[in-house]
C-alpha positions as CSV (number, residue, x, y, z in Angstrom):
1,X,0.0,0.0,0.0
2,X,1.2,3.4,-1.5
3,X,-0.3,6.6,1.2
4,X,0.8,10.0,1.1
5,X,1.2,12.2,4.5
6,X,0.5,15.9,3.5
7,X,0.5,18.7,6.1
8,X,-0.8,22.2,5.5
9,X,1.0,25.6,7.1
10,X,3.2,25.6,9.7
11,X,3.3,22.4,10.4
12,X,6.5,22.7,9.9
13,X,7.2,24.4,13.5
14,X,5.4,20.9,15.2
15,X,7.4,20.9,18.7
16,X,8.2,24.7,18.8
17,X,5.1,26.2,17.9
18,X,2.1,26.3,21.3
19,X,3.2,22.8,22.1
20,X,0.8,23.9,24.9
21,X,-1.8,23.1,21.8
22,X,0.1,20.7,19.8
23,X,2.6,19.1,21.8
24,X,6.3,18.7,21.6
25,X,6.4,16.0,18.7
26,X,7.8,17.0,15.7
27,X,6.6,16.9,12.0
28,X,9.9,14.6,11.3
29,X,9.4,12.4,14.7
30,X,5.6,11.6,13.3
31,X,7.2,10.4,9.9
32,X,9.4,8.4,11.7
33,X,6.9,6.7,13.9
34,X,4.6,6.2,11.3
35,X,7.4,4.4,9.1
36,X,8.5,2.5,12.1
37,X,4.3,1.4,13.1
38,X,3.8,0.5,9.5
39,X,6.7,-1.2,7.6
40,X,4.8,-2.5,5.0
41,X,3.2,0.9,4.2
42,X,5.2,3.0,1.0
43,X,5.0,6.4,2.2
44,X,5.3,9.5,0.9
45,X,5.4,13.1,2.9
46,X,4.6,16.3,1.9
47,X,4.1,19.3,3.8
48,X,4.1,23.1,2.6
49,X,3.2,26.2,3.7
50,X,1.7,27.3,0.5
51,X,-1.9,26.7,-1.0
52,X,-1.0,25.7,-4.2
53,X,1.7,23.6,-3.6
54,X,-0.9,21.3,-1.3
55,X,-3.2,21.1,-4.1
56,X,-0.2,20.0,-7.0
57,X,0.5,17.4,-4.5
58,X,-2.9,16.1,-4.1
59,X,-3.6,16.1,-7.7
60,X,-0.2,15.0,-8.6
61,X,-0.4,11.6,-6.3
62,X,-0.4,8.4,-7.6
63,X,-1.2,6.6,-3.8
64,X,-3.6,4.4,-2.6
65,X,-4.8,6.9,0.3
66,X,-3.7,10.7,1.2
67,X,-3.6,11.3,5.3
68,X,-4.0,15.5,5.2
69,X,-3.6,17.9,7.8
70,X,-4.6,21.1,6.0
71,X,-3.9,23.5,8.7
72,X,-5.2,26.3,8.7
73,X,-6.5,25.7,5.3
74,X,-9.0,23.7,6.4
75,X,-11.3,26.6,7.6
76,X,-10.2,28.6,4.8
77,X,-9.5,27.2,1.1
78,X,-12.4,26.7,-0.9
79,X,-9.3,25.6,-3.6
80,X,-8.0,22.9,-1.2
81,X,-11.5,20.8,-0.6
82,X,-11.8,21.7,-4.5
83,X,-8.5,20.1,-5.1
84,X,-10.1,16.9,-2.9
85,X,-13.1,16.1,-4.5
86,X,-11.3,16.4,-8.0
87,X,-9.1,13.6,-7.2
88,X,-10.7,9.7,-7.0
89,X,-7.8,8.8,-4.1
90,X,-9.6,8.4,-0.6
91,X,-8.9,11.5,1.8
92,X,-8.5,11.2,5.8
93,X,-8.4,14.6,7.5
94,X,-6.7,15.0,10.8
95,X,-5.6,17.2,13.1
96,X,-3.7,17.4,16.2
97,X,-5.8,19.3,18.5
98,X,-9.9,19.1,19.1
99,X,-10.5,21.7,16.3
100,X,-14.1,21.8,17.7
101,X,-12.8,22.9,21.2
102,X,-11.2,25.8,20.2
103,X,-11.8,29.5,18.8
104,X,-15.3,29.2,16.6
105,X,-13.5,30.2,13.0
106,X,-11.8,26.9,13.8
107,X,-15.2,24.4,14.3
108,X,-16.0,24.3,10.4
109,X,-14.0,22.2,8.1
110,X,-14.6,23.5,4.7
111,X,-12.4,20.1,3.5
112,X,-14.1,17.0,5.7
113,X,-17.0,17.5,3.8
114,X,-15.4,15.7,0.7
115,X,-12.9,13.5,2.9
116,X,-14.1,9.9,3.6
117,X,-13.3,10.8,7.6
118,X,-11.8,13.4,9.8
119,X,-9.9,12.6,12.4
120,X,-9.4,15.7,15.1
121,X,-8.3,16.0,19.1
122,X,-6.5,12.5,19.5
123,X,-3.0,14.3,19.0
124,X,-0.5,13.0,16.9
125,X,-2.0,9.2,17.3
126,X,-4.9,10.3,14.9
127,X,-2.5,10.2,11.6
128,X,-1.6,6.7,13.1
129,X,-5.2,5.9,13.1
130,X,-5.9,7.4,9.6
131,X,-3.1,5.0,8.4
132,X,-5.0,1.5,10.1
133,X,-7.9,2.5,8.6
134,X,-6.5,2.6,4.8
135,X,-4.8,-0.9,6.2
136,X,-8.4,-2.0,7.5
137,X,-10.0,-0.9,4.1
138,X,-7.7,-2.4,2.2
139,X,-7.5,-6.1,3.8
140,X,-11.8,-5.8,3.7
């Protein structure tokens, strides 16, 4: 199984930026674990601070499954859940903190609408558990 990992802005700054919020993990110790949890997986990771270079990669995939933190984008980019439901490759949203417990402009996900699950408030385990399900899906 082919999945790409793609995270939005600033994820980048996982483990310096409000780890009050986010934690102290960083965006290179979640690759690792994930490669480490699942050796049979072929992963790819992406991440980017800029719009269209999340939406090139989505498009540009050639994966069985795309895990995508979109950030900030993900209450913002019309272009992004665009970019989603364009593409036939199942989409798992997560993100790192309970975006439904935190200031309102974060509660709505303009993306999950076209994912086939979000995944939010279960920390850095919730890309681990958007990987076991494209494992699940695939051994069903």
């Amino acid at each position: 199984m082919k999945l790409l990992v793609v995270n939005g802005p600033n994820l980048n700054m996982l483990g310096k930026r409000e780890p009050g919020i986010y934690g102290s993990t960083t965006l290179a110790d979640i690759e690792r674990d994930l490669q480490e949890r699942f050796p049979e997986v072929a992963f790819s990771f992406f991440q980017s601070n800029q719009e269209g270079e999340l939406i090139d990669a989505l498009q540009q995939s050639d994966v069985d499954g795309i895990v995508l933190n979109g950030a900030g984008f993900t209450h913002t980019s019309v272009a992004l859940r665009d970019a989603i439901s364009s593409i036939d490759t199942p989409v798992v949203e997560v993100h790192i903190s309970n975006i439904h417990a935190r200031e309102s402009f974060r509660h709505h996900s303009l993306t999950a609408g076209v994912c086939v699950g979000s995944i939010s408030g279960l920390g850095v385990e919730g890309y681990a558990l958007a990987v076991g399900f494209f494992l699940s899906r695939a051994g069903s």
